[in-house]
N, C-alpha and C positions, 0 to 999 in steps of 0.2 A: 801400544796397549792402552786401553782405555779403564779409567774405574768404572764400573757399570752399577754402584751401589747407591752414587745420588739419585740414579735418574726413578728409583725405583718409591722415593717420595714423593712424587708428581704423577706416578701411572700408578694407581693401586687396584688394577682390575686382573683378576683371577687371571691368570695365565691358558689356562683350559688346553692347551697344545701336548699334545705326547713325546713324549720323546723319543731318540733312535734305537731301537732295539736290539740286543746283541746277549755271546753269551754271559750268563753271570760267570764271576772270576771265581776258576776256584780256590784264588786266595783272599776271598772274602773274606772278613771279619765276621764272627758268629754274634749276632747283637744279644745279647746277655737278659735272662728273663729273672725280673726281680719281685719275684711269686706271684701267688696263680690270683688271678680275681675272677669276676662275675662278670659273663660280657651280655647282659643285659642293657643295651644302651636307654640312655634318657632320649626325650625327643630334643633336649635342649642339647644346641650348637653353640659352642664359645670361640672365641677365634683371639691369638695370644701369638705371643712369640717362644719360642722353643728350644731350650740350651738342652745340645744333647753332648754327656760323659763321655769319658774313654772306652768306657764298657759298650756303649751302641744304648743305650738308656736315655731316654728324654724324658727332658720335666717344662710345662709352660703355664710359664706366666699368664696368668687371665686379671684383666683389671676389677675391682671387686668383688675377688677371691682370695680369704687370707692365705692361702697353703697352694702352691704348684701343682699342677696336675702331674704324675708321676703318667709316663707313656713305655711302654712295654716296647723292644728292641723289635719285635717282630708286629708290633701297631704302628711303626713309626710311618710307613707308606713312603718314603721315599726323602722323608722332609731330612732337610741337616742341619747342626747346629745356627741358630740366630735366624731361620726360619720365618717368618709368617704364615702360621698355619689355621685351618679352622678345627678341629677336634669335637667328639663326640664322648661324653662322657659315661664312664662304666661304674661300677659298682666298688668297694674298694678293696685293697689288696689284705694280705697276709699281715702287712704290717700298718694294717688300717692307713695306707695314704689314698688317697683320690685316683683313679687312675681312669686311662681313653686312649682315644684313638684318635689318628689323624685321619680326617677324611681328604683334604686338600690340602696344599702348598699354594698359598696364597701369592706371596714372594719369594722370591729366591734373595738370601740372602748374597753369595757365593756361587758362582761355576768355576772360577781359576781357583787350578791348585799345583803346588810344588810337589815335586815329590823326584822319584827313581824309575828308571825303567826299567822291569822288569820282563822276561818270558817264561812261562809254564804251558807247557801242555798244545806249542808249538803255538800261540796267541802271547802277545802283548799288553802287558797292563803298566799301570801307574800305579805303583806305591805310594801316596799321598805322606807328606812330611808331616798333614795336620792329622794329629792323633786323636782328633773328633771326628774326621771325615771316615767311617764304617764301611766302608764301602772302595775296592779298588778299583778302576777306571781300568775300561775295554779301551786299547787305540789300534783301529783297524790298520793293517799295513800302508795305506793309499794316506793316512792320517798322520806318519811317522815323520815324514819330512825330514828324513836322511838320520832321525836320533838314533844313537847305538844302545845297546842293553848294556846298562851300569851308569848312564850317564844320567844329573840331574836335569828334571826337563820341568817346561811349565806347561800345564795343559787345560786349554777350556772344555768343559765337561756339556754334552748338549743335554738337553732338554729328557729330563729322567721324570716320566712319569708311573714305571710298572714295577714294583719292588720286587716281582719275580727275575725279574733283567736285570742286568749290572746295567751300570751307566755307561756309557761309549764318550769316547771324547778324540780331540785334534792336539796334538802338540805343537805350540803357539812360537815357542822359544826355547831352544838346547842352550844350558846356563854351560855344564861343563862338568868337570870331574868333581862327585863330590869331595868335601873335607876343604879343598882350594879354598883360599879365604874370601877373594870376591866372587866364585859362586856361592859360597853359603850367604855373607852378605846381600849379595841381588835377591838369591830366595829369600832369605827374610821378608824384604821388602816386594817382593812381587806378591807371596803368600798372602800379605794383609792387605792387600787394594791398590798399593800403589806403586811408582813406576821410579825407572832410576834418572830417566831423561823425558825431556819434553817433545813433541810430536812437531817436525820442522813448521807447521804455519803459526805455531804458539812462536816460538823461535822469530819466525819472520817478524812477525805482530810487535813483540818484544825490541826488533832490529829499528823499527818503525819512529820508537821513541827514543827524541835528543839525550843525548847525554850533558847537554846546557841549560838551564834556565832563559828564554827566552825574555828581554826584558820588558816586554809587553804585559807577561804573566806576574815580573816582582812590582810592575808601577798599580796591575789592577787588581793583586792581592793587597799590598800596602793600601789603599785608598779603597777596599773590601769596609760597610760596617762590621766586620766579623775580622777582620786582619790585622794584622801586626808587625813590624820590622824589627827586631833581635839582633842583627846582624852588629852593633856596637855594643850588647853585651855580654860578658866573659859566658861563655859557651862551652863545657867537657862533656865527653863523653867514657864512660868506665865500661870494659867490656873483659871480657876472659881473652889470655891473650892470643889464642889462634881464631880470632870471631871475623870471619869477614861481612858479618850485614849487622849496620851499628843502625838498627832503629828507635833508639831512644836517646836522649841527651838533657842535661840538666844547664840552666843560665843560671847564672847567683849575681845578685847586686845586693850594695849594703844601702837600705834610705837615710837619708836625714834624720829621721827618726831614732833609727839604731835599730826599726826593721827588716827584715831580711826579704826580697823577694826571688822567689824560685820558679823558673818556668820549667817546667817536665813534657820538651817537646818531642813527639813522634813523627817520624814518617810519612809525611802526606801521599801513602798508596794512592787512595782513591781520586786522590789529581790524575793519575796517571793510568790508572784500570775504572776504565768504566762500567757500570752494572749491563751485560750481558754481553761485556765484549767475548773477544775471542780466549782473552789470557784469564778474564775473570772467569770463565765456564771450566778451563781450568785450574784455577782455583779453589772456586767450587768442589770439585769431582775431588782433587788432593787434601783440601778442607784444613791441610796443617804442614809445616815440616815438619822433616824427620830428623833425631840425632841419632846418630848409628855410634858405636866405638873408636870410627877413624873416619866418619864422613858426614856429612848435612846431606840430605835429601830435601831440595828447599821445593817450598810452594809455588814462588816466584819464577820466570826467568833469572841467570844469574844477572843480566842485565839493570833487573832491576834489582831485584833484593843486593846485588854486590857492588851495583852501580849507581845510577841517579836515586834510587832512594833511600843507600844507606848515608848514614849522618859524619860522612869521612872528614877528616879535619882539612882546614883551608878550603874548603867549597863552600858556594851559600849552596843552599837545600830547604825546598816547601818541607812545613810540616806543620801538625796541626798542635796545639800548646794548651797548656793549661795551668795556669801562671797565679802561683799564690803568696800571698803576704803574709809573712809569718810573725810572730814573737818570738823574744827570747825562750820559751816555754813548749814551742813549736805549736801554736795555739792559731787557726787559719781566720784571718780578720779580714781578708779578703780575696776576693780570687776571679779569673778572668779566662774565657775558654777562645778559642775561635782559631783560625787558619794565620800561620806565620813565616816567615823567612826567617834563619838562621846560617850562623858561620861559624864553625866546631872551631875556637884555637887549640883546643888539645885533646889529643886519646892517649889516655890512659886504661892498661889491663891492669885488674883489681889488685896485684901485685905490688906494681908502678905506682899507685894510689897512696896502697895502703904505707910504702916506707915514706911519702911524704906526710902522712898523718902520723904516723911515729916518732921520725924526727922532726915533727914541726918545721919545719922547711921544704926549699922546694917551687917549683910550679905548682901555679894554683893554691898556694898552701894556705891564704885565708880561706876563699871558698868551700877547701876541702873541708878543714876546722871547722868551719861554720856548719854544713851540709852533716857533717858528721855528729855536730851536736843537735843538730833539729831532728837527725833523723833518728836519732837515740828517746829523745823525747816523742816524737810519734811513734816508737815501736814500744815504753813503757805503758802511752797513753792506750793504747789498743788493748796492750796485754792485759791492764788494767780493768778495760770494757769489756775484756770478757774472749779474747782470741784467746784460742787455745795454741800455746805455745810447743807443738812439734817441734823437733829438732829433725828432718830428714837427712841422713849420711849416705853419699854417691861416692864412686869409685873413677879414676883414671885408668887408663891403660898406658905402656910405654910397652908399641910393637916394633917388630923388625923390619927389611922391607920385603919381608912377605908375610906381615902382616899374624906372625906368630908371636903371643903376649909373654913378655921377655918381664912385667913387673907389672903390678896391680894395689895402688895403692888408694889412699880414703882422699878426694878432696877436700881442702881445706877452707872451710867459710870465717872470713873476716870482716873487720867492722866494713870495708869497704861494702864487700857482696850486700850486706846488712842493708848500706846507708841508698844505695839501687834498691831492693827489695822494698823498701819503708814508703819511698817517693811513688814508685812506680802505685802502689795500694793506694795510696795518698789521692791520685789523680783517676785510679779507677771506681773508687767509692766518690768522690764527688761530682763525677760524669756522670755515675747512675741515679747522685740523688740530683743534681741541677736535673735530668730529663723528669724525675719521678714526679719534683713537684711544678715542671715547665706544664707536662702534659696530667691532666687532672683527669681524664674521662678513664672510665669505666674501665676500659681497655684500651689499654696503651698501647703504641707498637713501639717495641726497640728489647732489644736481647739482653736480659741481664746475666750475669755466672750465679747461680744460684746451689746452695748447700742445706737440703733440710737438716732438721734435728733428728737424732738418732732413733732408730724406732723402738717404743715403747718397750716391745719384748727382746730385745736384744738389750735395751738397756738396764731392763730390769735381770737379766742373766749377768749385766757385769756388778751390778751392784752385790747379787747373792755371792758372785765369785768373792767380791771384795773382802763380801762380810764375814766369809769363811776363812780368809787371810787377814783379819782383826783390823781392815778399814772400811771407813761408813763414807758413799758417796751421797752425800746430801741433797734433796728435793727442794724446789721454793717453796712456794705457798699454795700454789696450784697443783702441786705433786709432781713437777717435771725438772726434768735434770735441766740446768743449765752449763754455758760451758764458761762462766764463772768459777761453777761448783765443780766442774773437770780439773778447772787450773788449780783450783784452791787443793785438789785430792793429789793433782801432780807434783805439787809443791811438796807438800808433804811427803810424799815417796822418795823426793829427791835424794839421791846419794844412799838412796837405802839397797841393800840386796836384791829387793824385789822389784826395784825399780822397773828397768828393763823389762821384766814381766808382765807387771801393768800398764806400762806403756804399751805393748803390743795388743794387749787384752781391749786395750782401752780405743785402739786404731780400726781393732779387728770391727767395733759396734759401733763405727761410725758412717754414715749415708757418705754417697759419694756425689761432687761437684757437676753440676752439668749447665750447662745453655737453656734458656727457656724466656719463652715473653710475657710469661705471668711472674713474677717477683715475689718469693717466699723468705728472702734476706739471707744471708750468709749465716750459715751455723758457727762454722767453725773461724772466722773470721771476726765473728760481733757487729756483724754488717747488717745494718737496716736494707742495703740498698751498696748493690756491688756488680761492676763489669767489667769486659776487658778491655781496654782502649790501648794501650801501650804496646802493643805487637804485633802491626798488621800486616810488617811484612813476612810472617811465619805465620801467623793464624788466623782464618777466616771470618771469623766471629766476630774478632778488633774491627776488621776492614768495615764489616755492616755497620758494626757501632761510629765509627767515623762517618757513615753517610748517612745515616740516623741521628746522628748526634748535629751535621752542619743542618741537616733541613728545620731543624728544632731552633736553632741560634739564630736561620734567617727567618723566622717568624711562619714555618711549612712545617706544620706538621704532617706524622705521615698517614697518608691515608687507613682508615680500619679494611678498607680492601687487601692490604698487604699483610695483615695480620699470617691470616693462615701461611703463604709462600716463609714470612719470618720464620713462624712456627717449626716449618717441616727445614727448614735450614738450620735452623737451632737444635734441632733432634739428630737430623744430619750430619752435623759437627761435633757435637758430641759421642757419638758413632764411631768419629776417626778419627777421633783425640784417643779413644780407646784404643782401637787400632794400634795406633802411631805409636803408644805405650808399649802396647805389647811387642812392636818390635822392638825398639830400645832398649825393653829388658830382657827381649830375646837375643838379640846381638852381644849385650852383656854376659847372657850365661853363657852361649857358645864359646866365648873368652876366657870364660870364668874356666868352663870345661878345660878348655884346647890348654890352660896354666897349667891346673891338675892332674892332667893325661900326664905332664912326665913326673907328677911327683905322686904318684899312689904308693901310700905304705907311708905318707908324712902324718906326723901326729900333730894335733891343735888343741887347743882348750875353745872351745865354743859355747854359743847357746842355744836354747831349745827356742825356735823361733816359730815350729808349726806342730801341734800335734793332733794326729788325724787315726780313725781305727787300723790304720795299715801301719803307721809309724812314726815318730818323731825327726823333725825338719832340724837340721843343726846349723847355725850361723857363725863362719868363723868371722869375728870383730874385724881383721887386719882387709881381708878383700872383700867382705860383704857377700863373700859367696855362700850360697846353700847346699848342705847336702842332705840328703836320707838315710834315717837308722832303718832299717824292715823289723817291724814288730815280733816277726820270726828268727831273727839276729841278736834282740834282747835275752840274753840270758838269765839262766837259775828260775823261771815262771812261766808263766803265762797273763798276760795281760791285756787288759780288757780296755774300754776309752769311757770316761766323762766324760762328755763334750760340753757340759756349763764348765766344768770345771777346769779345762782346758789342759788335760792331764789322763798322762797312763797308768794304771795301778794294777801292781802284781796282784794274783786272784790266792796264792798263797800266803808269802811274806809281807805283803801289800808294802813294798817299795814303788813311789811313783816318779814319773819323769812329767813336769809340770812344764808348761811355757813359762819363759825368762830363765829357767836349772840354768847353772854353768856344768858341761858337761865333755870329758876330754873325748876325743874321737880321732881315728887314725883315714885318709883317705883311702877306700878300698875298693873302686871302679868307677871307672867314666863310660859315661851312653853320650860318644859327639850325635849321633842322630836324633836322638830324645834328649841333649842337653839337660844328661841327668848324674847328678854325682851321688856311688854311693858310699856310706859312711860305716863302720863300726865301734860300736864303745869300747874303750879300753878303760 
């Protein structure tokens, strides 16, 4: 199986092809009509991307349009969710939104999809697991390749160009019975683009490269103007303790001085994957790993990511560094980038770490002390500048060996995880400002992680929220929120009732992080100038920045020819960082589910974590899992939704159920196919 979603960045030409023709299913999904408009088209064509509901309802994206085009179930023409399409615009609807039609599918987002096999009516279809895909899949007998009805299957879907036709497809791959935990696990991951193993010539490619440092490679990197030998200083590495690919590592030496120098060395990938070899292509195509609840899905061969590039102790290991001099103050007086050799004396899991930081004793136990206290003072100094201090809470699983969740508890973050966290920002903020002010022109080439400022009207909805719950999120001087003036408002909530309220209120109106080779600065960071350098053997983006970043150090800069290829890589990867998300949290809730299936009828105190006009989302604290009240479920009223307000309100008694409520609730169904829990108030 191949991803077929990079290649669609580099070929942007209208598809024009039909597709195979077949009957429509009669268990189609009725795309849902969300009142009547005017089909008087404009001559004006806009062409956008297309996030189509559960209902069969699309809305797209148009650049230079404040408000979504809302598209009618029965306008859609065949486009599916994330789309590329071109649309024609109408007149607008019942509820005054914008509304059109698709003329074309520009791009196909998606043709693989999971699902079930079903037969009605003496024909074959595909139940699709994605419940934005509207549409069930024809698979002609001759297509079946021996799959049985009831079993999960994965199917490529051809070429659907006639919305009066169902779509026809091939079954690619019989996963197995559903519910089984590594078939639901594989669907996850087949669902979102990618794949559970690698294609034997990547394997070969991977077989190709030593498993030793050639010492040809440590005499002509040492004697590199851009190189370094490490290998005589103390050298740890701190990982969670089932990690098998340790790409990062920290050196501590004490100076003469009484200052501290730190190297925060990574991975040297791109020694070892060249730009368009066989294993970077992909690379490319997987764009990230995966963390599933009981597995890595790595980007890499395990070859590499488990072998010659992770930073195991007692081996030397290339890697690229980025070596700074500190103060007692944790204040960077000076600092040094380039290509290195390194020799790990010790791994330590955060655990392992942290009771040597505790008891002051131990391995390592100056450097740890030390590392601990600079990294304490970079994480004040930040918070200080303006990072908005989240506290994000993950969950553990402890399965069975078949892989049924026997316990689900909160991970615990410690000064260790902290003192990683702190280094690793440390060396990705001044990779992106050494290139910002290496390369001066106009347009740079190199990929920064960039986070705009929240948008205007979303942040002015949290502020009237605020205002109405008797706090004032303060403006500078120019009238814009800062995230200064974020942290100063979080402070203040702190330990209050409403805390947890506001904080979600306050996550929910924040823009989201992406890739990009224009530099906007980090919002939520405080970051002038921010990228990823530290993980290249799980994310693709690192890897660019490392061969972007050596061509810059040996006096090469990169050509503005490469601009755009950066550009549509940088969109690309972003893309599947999404993706890759959404499996992780899909694997999660299946878990979360498979817990609760045997405990329905348990009572929790939770909180109101989502409220939507259909119902409020409830959070139990203990496993971070979700469930749903149905607005129809709420008793004694009837009740309606504020959506600035972030809140249900009876139309009678006018009792409301607000996001942050602590609210007791009893578990009262599980959906393992929809990985849906639902909840009632008691």
């Amino acid at each position: 199986m191949k991803n077929d979603k990079s290649k669609k960045y580099f070929n942007k030409k209208p598809s024009g092809k039909r597709g195979s023709t077949g009957k429509a299913s009669p268990m189609a999904k009725n795309p849902n009509h969300h009142g009547e408009h005017t089909k008087f088209p404009t001559k004006h064509a806009v062409e956008g991307t297309i996030r189509v509901n559960a209902k069969g309802v699309g809305y797209v994206e148009v650049d230079g349009m404040k408000e979504d085009i809302e598209i009618d179930g029965s306008d859609l023409n065949t486009a599916l969710d994330r789309d590329r399409v071109k649309i024609v615009l109408y007149g607008k609807s019942s509820s005054h939104r914008q509304t059109g039609e698709v003329l074309q599918v520009l791009v196909r987002n998606k043709t693989k999809f999971v699902g079930i096999l079903v037969v009605e009516g003496g024909s074959f279809f595909l139940q699709p697991d994605d419940f934005k895909m509207y549409r069930t899949i024809l698979i002609p007998e001759d297509m079946l390749h021996e799959a049985k009805v009831g079993q999960k299957v994965y199917v490529e879907m051809k070429h659907w160009s006639d919305p009066k036709q169902g779509p026809t497809g091939e079954v690619k791959k019989i996963l197995g019975a559903p519910d089984e935990h590594n078939v639901e696990m594989e669907a996850i991951v087949l669902e979102r683009g990618f794949d559970m193993t690698f294609d034997p010539e990547v394997i070969h490619a991977a077989e190709q490269i030593p498993l030793e440092i050639p010492k040809e490679e440590i005499a002509r990197r040492i004697a590199s103007p851009i190189g370094r030998d490490f290998r005589g200083t103390l050298t740890l590495t701190i990982d969670p303790h089932d990690a098998k690919d340790f790409d990062d590592a920290l050196s501590w030496k004490k100076l003469e001085n009484g200052n501290v120098e730190v190297g925060v060395h990574i991975a040297d990938v791109s020694h070892y994957v060249t730009r368009h070899s066989r294993i970077d292509t992909e690379a490319v195509e997987r764009g990230t790993s995966i963390y599933l609840v009981d597995r890595t899905i790595p980007m890499l061969p395990e070859r590499l990511s488990n072998g010659i590039c992770s930073l195991v102790p007692d081996e030397d290991r290339l890697t690229f560094s980025a070596v700074f001099t500190l103060n007692s103050k944790g204040e960077v007086l000076d600092e040094w980038f380039g290509k290195s050799i390194i020799h790990s004396q010790r791994r330590f899991s955060y655990e392992e770490a942290q009771l040597v930081l505790d008891a002051k004793k131990g391995d390592c136990v100056d450097a740890l002390l030390s590392l601990n206290s600079l990294a304490k003072q970079l994480r004040i100094k930040r918070i200080t500048d303006g990072a908005i201090a989240f506290e994000a809470e993950e969950v553990k699983f402890e399965l069975d060996k078949k892989g049924k969740p026997l316990r689900v508890t909160k991970k615990v973050i410690q000064d260790t995880n902290k003192l990683i966290e702190e280094f690793m920002l440390l060396a990705n903020k001044h990779v992106a400002s050494l290139i910002a002010k290496k390369d001066l022109r106009a347009e740079s080439v190199f990929v920064y992680r960039v986070h705009d400022a929240p948008n205007e009207e979303r942040m002015q909805d949290l502020r009237d929220f605020l205002q109405g719950i008797g706090y004032d999120l303060k403006l500078d001087k120019f009238g814009q929120v800062t995230s200064k003036n974020i942290n100063k408002m979080l402070a203040e909530v702190s330990g209050r009732a409403e805390e947890a309220m506001i904080q979600m209120a306050t996550i929910r109106s924040m823009s989201k992080a992406v890739y990009a080779t224009k530099n906007i600065g980090h919002f939520g960071l405080g970051f002038e100038f921010y990228t990823h350098f530290t993980s290249p053997i799980r994310r693709y983006p690192d890897l660019m920045v490392h061969r972007l970043l050596e061509s810059y150090l040996l006096g090469k800069p990169v050509p503005k020819q490469s601009l755009e290829e950066q550009e549509h890589l940088a969109r690309y990867c972003s893309q599947m960082e999404v993706s890759a998300a959404e499996a992780e949290r899909s694997s999660i809730r299946y878990k979360q589910c498979e817990y609760f299936a045997e405990r329905i009828g348990l009572e929790l105190a939770g909180t109101i974590s989502g409220v939507t006009e259909w119902g409020i989302y409830v959070e139990d604290p203990e496993t971070k899992t979700e469930g749903m009240v149905h607005v129809r479920d709420i008793p004694n009223d009837f009740y309606f939704f504020e959506e600035k307000n972030y809140r249900l309100v009876g139309k009678q008694k006018g009792k409301s159920y607000r996001l942050g409520d602590k609210v007791r609730v009893k578990i009262a169904s599980v959906d393992l196919k929809k990985k849906l829990i639902g909840m009632k108030l008691i």
